[in-house]
N, C-alpha and C positions, 0 to 999 in steps of 0.2 A: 267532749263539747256537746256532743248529741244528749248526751244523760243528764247532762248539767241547764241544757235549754228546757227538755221536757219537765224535769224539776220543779225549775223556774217558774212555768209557765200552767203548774196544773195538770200535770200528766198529760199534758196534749204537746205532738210533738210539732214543733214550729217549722216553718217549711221558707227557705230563701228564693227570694226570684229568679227569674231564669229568663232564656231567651225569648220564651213567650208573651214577655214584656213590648216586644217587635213587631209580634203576629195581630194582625190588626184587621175584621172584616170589614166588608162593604158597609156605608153608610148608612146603609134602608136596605131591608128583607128584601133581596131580590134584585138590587143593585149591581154594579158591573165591579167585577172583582176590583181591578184597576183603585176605584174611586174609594179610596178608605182614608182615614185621618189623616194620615202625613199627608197624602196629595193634596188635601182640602185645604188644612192649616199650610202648606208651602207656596199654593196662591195666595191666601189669606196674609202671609207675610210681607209676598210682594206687595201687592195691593197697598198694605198698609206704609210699604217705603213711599209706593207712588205718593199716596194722597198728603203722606207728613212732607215730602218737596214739592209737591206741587202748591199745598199751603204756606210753604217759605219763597215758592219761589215763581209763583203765577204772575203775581204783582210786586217786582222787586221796589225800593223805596231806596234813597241814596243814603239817609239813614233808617237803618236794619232795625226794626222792632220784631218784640214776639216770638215767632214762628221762622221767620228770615234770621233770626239771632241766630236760631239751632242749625239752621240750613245752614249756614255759611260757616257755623264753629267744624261743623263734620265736614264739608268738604274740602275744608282749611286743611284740617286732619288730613284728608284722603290725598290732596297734593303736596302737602308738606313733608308726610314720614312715607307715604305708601308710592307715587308715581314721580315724583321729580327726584327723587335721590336715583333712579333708575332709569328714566325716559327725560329727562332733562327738557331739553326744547319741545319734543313731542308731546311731555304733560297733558297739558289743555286736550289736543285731540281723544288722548285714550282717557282721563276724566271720565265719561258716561259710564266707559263699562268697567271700571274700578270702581266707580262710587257703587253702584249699580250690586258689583260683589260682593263688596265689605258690607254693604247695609242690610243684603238680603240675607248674606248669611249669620251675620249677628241676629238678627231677628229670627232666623231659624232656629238659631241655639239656646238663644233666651227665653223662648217657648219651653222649653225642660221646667223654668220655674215658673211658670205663669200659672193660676189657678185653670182648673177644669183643665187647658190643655194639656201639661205638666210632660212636654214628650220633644226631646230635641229635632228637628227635621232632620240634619245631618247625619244622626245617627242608624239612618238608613244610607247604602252604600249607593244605592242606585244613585240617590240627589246630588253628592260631592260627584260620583265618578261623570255625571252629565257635565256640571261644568267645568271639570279638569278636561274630558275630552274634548270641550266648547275650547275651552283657552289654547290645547295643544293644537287644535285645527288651526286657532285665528296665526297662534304662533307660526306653521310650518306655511301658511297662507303666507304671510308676509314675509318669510325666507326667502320662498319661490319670487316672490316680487319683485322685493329689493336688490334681492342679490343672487338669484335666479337659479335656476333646479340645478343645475350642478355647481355653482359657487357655494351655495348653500351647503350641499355635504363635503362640501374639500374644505371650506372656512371651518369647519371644526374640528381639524386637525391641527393641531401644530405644526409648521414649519420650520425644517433646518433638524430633526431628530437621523439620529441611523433609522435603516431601513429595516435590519429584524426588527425593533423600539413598533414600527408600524405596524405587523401581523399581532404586534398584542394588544395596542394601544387603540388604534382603529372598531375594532368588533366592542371593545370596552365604551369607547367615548358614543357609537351609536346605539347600543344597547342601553345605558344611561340616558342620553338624549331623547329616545325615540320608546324607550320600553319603562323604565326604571324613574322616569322625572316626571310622567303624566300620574301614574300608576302611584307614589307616592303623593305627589300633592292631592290627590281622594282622598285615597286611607288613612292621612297623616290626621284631616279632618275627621273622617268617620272615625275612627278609631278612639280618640279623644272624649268625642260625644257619646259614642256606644258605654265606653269604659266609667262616664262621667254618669251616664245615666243609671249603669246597673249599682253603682257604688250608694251613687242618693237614692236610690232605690229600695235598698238591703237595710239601710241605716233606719231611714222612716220608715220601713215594715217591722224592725225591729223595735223603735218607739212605740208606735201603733200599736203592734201585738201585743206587750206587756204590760202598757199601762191602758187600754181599752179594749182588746178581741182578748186576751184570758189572762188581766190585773192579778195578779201575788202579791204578796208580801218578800215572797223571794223572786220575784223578776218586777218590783220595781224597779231596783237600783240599774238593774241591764236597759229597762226602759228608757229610764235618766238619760243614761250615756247615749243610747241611739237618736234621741230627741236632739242633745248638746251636738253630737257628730253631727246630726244633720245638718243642723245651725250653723256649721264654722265649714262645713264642707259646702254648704249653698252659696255660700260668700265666696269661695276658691273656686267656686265653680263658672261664676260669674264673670271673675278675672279671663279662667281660662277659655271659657265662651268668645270674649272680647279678643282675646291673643290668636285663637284660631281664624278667627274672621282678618284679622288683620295678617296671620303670615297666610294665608289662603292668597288675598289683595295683593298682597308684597310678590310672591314669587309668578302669579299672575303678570306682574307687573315687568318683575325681570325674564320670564320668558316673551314676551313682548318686546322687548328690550332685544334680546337674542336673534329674534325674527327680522330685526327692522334692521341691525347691524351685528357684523360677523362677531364670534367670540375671541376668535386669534387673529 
């Protein structure tokens, strides 16, 4: 494959991205490590959820023009498939910080194909693992509440099992609960976005490369195809952008759900 790129390509051998696609410096010479593209563009996201509901939803109208049309179709969305199949009566209350999930982290993801930024926020682990640990606080917050520090870890037990069933079942269901369910809803995100990003990555370097950084005659036709890949994977990527944000929301939703009322 290697003999058949440099070929290609005009003796020059072509080189695949890598994870320094990630490494990202300070914004201005001299700046605070900290402050580099993703933190910027990650407020810049928010922000821009704030100012698109607050233009739907500063000045509500009993009939919905405009800006309130889109406000209202996404929060539809957000109570109809993401918090009431889960939180039922309680919906309305937890609302804020569902919508609040699902819109920031879409907008994180979709940043990957936007021009000039072209770079998922998610696909940095620090951003997902903040607000899995955000949601697993609110989560074990409201256990202790509702149902108070030691109901809380006996309700998620079964009841009525044999008693060896509990030296194995026990260590399993809080390791899950408490190590195994925060720890997954991150990575489930980052992982997605990281993989999503290096894939479109590779494909439009590979267009790039051969039909403009060292054009053949024999790495047109590789060019071709990286261009088309690109094309049909930006479209899938899109999909999955939206899917993530939404089971991000969803299981947000049912550990929420978990906290306010016991599992068994």
């Amino acid at each position: 494959m290697n003999a058949l790129t440099v070929l290609a390509s005009g003796g020059d051998k072509f080189e695949a991205p890598g994870t320094e696609l990630f490494d990202f410096p300070p914004l201005f010479p001299g700046g605070p490590a900290w402050l580099t593209k993703p933190v910027f563009f990650s407020v810049f996201g928010a922000l821009v959820v704030c100012v698109v509901f607050w233009m739907a939803f500063a000045k509500p109208k009993l009939v919905p023009r405009g800006m309130q049309n889109v406000g209202e179709v996404g929060y539809m969305f957000v109570r109809d498939q993401i918090a009431r199949p889960f939180l039922g009566k309680n919906t309305e209350q937890w609302m804020p910080l569902l919508m609040t999930l699902f819109f920031v982290i879409w907008i994180w993801n979709i940043f990957s194909v936007v021009p000039i930024i072209q770079f998922p926020i998610a696909s940095h682990i620090a951003f997902p693992a903040v607000l899995a640990i955000f949601v697993y606080c609110v989560k074990v917050y409201l256990g202790f509440k509702h149902q108070g520090p030691v109901k809380y870890f006996t309700n998620m037990i079964p009841k009525g099992l044999p008693l060896p069933v509990y030296f194995l079942l026990v260590p399993i269901e809080y390791l899950s609960t408490f190590i195994i369910a925060p720890f997954t809803h991150a990575v489930r995100l980052f992982a997605n976005m990281f993989a999503g990003h290096m894939i479109l990555a590779f494909f439009s370097l590979v267009g790039f490369w051969f039909l403009f950084e060292k054009p053949t005659v024999a790495g047109f036709g590789i060019g071709i195809v990286g261009v088309v890949v690109t094309i049909l994977l930006t479209a899938f990527e899109l999909l999955i952008q939206f899917l993530q944000a939404f089971l991000f929301a969803m299981l947000a939703a049912m550990y929420i759900q978990s906290g306010l009322h016991a599992e068994h």
